[in-house]
C-alpha positions in Angstrom: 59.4 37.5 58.2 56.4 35.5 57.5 53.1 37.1 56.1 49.7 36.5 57.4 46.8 36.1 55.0 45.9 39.3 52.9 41.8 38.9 53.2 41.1 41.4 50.2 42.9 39.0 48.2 41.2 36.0 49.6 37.8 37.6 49.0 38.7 38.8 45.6 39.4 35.2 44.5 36.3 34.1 45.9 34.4 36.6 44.0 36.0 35.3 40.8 35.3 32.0 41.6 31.7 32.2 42.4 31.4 34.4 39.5 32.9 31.9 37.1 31.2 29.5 38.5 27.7 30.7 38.4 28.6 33.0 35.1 27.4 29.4 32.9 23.7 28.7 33.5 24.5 24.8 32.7 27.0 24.7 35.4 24.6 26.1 37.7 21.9 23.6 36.8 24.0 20.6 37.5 25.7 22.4 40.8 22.0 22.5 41.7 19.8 20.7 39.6 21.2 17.5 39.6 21.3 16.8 43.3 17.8 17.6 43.7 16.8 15.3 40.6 18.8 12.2 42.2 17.4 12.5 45.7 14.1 12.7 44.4 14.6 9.9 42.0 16.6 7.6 44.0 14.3 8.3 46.9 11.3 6.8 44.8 13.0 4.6 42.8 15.7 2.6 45.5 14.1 0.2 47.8 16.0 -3.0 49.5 12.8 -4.8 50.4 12.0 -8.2 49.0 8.2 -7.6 47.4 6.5 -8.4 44.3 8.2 -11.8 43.3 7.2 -12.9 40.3 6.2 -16.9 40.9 5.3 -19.1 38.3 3.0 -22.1 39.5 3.0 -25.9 38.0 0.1 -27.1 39.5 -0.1 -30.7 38.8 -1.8 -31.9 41.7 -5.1 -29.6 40.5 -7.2 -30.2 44.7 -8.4 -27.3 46.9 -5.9 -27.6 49.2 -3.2 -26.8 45.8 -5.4 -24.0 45.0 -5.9 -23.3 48.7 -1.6 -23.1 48.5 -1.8 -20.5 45.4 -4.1 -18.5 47.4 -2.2 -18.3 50.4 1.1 -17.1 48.3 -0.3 -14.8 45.9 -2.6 -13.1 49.1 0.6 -12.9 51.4 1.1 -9.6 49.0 5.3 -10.7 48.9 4.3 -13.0 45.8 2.5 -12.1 42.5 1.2 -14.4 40.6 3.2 -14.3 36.9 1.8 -17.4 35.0 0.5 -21.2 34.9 2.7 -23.8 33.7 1.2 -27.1 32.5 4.8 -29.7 33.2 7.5 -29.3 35.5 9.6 -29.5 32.0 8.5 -25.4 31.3 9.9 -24.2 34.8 13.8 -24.0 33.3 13.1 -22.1 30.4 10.4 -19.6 32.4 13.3 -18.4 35.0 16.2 -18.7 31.9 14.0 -16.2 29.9 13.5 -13.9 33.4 9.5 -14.5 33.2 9.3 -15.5 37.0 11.9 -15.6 39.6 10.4 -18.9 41.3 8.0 -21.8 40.9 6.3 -23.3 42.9 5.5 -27.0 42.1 2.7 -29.3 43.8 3.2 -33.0 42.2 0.1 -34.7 41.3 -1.8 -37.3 44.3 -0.5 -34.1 46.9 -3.5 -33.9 48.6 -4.4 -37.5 48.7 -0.9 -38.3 50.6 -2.0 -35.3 53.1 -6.1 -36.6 53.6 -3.7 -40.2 54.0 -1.9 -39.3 56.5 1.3 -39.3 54.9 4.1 -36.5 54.5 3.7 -34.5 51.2 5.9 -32.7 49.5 6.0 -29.5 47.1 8.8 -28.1 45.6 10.0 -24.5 45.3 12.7 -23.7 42.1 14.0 -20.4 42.9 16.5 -18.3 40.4 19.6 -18.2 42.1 20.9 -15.4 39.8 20.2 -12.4 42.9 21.8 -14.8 45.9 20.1 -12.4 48.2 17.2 -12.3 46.8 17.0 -16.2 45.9 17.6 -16.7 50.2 14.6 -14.4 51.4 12.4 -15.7 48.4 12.9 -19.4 49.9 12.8 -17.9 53.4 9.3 -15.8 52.7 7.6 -19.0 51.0 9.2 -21.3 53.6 7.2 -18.9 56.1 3.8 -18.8 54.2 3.6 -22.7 53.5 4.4 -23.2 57.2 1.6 -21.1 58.1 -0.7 -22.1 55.6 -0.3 -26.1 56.2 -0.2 -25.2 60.4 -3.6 -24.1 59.8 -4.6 -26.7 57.1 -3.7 -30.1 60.1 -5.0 -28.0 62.7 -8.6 -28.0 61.5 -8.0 -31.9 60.5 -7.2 -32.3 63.8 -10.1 -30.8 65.2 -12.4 -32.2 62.7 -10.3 -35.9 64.3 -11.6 -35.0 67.7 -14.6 -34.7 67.0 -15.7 -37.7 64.5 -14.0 -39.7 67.4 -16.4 -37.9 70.1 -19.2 -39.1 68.0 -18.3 -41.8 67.2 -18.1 -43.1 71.1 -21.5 -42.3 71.2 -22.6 -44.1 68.4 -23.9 -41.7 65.8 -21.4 -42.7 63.3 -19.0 -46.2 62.3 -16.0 -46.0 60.6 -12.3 -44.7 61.3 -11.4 -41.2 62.1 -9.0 -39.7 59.6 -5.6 -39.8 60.7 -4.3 -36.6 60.9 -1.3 -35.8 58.5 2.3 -35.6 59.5 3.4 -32.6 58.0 4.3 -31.3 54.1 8.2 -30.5 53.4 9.2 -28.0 50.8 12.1 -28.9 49.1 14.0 -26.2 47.2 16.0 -26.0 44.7 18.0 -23.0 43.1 19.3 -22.9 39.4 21.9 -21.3 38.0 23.6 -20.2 41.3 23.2 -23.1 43.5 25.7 -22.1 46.1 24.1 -18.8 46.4 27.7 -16.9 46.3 27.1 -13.5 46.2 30.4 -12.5 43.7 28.6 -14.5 40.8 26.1 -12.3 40.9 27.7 -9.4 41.4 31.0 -9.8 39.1 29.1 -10.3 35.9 27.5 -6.8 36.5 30.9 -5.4 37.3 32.0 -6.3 33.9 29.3 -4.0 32.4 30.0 -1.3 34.9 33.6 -0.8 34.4 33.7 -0.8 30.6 31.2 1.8 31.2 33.0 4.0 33.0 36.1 3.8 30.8 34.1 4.5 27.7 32.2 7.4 28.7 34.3 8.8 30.4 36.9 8.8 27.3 34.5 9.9 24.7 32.9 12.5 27.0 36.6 14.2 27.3 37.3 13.9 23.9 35.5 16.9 21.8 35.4 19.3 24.5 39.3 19.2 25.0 39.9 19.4 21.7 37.6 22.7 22.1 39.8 23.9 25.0 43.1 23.2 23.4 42.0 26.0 20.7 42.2 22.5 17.8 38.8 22.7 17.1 38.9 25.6 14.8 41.6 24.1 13.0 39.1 20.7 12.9 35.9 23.2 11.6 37.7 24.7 8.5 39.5 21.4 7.2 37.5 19.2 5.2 36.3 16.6 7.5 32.7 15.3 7.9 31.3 15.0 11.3 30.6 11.4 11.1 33.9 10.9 10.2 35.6 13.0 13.1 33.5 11.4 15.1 34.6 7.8 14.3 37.5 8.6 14.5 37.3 10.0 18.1 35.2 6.6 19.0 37.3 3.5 17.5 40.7 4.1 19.9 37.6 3.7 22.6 36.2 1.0 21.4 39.6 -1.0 21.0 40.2 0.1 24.6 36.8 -0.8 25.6 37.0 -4.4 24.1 40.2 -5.4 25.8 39.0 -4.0 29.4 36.5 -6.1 28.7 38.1 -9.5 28.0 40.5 -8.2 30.7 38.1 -8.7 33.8 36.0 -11.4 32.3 39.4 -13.6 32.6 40.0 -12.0 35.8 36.2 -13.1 36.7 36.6 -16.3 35.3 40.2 -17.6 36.2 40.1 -15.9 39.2 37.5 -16.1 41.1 35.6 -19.2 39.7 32.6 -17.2 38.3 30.7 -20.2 36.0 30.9 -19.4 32.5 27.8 -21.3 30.8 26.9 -19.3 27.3 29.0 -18.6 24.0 31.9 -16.6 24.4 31.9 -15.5 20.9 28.0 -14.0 21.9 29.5 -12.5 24.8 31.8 -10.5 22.6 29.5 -9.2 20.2 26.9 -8.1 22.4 29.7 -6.5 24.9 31.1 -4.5 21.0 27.1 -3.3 20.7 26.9 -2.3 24.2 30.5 -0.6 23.5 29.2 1.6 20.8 26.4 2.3 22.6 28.2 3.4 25.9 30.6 5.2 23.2 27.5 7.1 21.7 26.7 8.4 25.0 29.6 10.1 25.7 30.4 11.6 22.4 26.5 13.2 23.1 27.5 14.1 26.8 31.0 15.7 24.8 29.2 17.4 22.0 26.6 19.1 24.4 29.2 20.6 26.7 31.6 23.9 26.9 34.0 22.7 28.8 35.8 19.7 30.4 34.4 20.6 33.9 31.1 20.5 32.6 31.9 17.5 30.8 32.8 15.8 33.9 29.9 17.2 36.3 27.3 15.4 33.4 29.3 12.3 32.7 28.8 11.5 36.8 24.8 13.0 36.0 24.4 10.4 34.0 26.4 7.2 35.3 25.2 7.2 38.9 21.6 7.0 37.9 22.5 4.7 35.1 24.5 2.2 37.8 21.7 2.4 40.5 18.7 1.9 37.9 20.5 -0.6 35.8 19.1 -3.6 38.1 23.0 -4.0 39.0 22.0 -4.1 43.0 18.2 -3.2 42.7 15.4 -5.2 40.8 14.2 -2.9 38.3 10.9 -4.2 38.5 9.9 -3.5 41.8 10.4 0.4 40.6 7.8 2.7 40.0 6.5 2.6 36.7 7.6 5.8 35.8 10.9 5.2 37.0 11.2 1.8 34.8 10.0 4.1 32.0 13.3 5.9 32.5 15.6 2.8 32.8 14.2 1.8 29.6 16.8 4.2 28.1 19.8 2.7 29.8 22.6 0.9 27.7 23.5 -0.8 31.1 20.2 -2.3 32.1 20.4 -4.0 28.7 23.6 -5.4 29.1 23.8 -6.5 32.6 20.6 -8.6 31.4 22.6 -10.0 28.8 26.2 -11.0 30.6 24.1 -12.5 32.8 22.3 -14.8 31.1 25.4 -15.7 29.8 27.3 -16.1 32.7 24.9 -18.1 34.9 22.1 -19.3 33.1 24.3 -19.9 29.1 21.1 -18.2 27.3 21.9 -16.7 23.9 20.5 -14.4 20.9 17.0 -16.9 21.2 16.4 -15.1 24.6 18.9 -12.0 24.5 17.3 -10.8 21.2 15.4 -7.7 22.8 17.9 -6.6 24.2 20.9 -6.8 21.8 18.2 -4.7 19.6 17.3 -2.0 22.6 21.1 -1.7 22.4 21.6 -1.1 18.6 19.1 1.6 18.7 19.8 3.8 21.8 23.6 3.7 20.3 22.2 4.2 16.5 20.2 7.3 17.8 22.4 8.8 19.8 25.1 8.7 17.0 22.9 10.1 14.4 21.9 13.2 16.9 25.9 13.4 17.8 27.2 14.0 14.3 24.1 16.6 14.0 24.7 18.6 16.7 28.6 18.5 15.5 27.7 19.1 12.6 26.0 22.4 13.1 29.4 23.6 14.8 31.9 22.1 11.6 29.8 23.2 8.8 
């Protein structure tokens, strides 16, 4: 005969439960804390809209209406104004080295072809790195220029009309101006110039899944050795920390390393992502993000009980790290407080790096800040690990 459900037993395991599960006042900060810190941070810090583009400007053609141009960008409040370039030969390397996401160009005698009636042109070089981003850029200047130079033949028209009105009754001699036909943009995007939206993405991905695997590896390692009652045997044998905890890391960073080469095949041979930098670079700087990913979770491992609480930080930490990372969200257009946080992320550094590789086949010349911030978030982290362990071994 079948039994229905015994509620004193139901309620007694729910007791235990909530008990155990509140009992820990680090479990009860991330069951609470933590959802309340990302809300508020990715509520400040995650936005979608197109604003402050950095834009370089190579004016050449040096007229008020060129400065007239500048002014009509940088006021639109969608543009801000990064630098002056003197030759058009300075744009590539500006957008390789990530100082400005466009330029805008105005060739020398611009004006003169517009007061002569003929159709001008300006150019507008756009990093095609972000294919989202690169479209509304083009779209958002294509809009202001529009405007600006609607305005600019409408009052030469006007001003036409009337020379010609006075001219017919003889207070003046002379011509009228011809009013202009018109100023085209022409725009070109580097480094992406079909605008696909996987060769922005993929490179990223790259950095995102070695992540993953090596955090979460290293983050499980100590505290199961903890719960499989080994790590007593591990505090009275004569190992150092540093050494326990290379060897806990180097299995992970051989795993790391061959993810890694796995899916930048994959990216590669697959699905036609252009490869433009050093390989050998690539490798080196993915081993330094390694150890630095590695040194993360050996911290997230040495400051947790169990492998619940193990897990509950390892997702703390990587959600955050993918969302301020400038994977899908310019980190830029973030609150400066915010970018003071992302500052300490082994994953902004890295996606900076893989893709300047990838797409625009920059190297240590460029990537040197990075490769460093790298070395020294995983250095320290390290060097506080084997402390912390070693307070527990010795």
């Amino acid at each position: 005969m079948r039994r229905g459900i015994r509620k004193s037993i139901v309620i007694s395991i729910v007791k235990k439960e909530f008990a155990q599960a509140f009992r820990d006042f680090r479990m009860r900060g991330i069951m609470f804390g933590s959802p309340l810190i990302m809300v508020l941070l990715f509520g400040y810090a995650i936005s979608t809209d197109v604003k402050d583009i950095r834009l370089a400007v190579c004016d050449e053609d040096r007229s008020a209406m060129s400065r007239g141009v500048i002014e009509k960008m940088t006021a639109s409040g969608y543009f801000r104004l990064q630098k002056y370039i003197e030759t058009e030969n300075e744009i590539e390397p500006v957008l390789a080295r990530g100082e400005a996401e466009a330029c805008l160009r105005l060739g020398r005698g611009l004006s003169k072809m517009v007061k002569a009636g003929k159709q001008g042109e300006l150019q507008l070089i756009v990093d095609g790195t972000d294919s989202n981003r690169a479209a509304v850029i083009a779209a958002y200047a294509g809009e202001i220029l529009q405007g600006f130079f609607s305005v600019y033949y409408r009052d030469r028209i006007r001003m036409a009309l009337l020379i010609r009105s006075i001219q017919e009754r003889g207070a003046s001699g002379g011509g009228a101006p011809p009013p202009g036909t018109g100023v085209r943009m022409i725009e070109r995007t580097f480094y992406n110039p079909s605008l696909l939206s996987r060769n922005f993405f993929l490179p990223g991905i790259i950095g995102f899944i070695v992540s993953l695997i090596t955090v979460m590896l290293t983050s499980m390692s100590i505290v199961k050795e903890r719960e499989l009652g080994t790590m007593e045997q591990i505090i009275v044998s004569p190992i150092r920390p540093v050494e326990f905890i290379l060897g806990k890391t180097i299995p992970f960073a051989v795993i790391g390393c061959i993810d890694m080469v796995l899916v930048t095949i994959v990216a590669i041979a697959w699905f036609d992502v252009p490869f433009k930098g050093s390989a050998v670079f690539l490798l080196a700087a993915g081993l330094v993000y390694i150890l630095s990913t590695l040194a993360v979770g050996i911290y997230i491992s040495t400051v947790s009980r169990t492998q619940q609480q193990a897990m509950m930080s390892f997702f703390l930490f990587f959600i955050p790290a993918i969302l301020f990372s400038g994977f899908v969200f310019p980190v830029y257009v973030m609150p400066e407080t915010i970018q003071a946080i992302t500052w300490l992320n082994p994953l902004l550094y890295f996606i900076v790096i893989i893709r300047g590789v990838f797409l625009k086949g920059v190297g240590v010349l460029v990537l040197w800040k990075e490769l460093l911030a790298l070395s020294v978030i995983g250095g320290l982290l390290f060097i506080l690990s084997a402390r912390r362990l070693g307070r527990r071994i010795e």
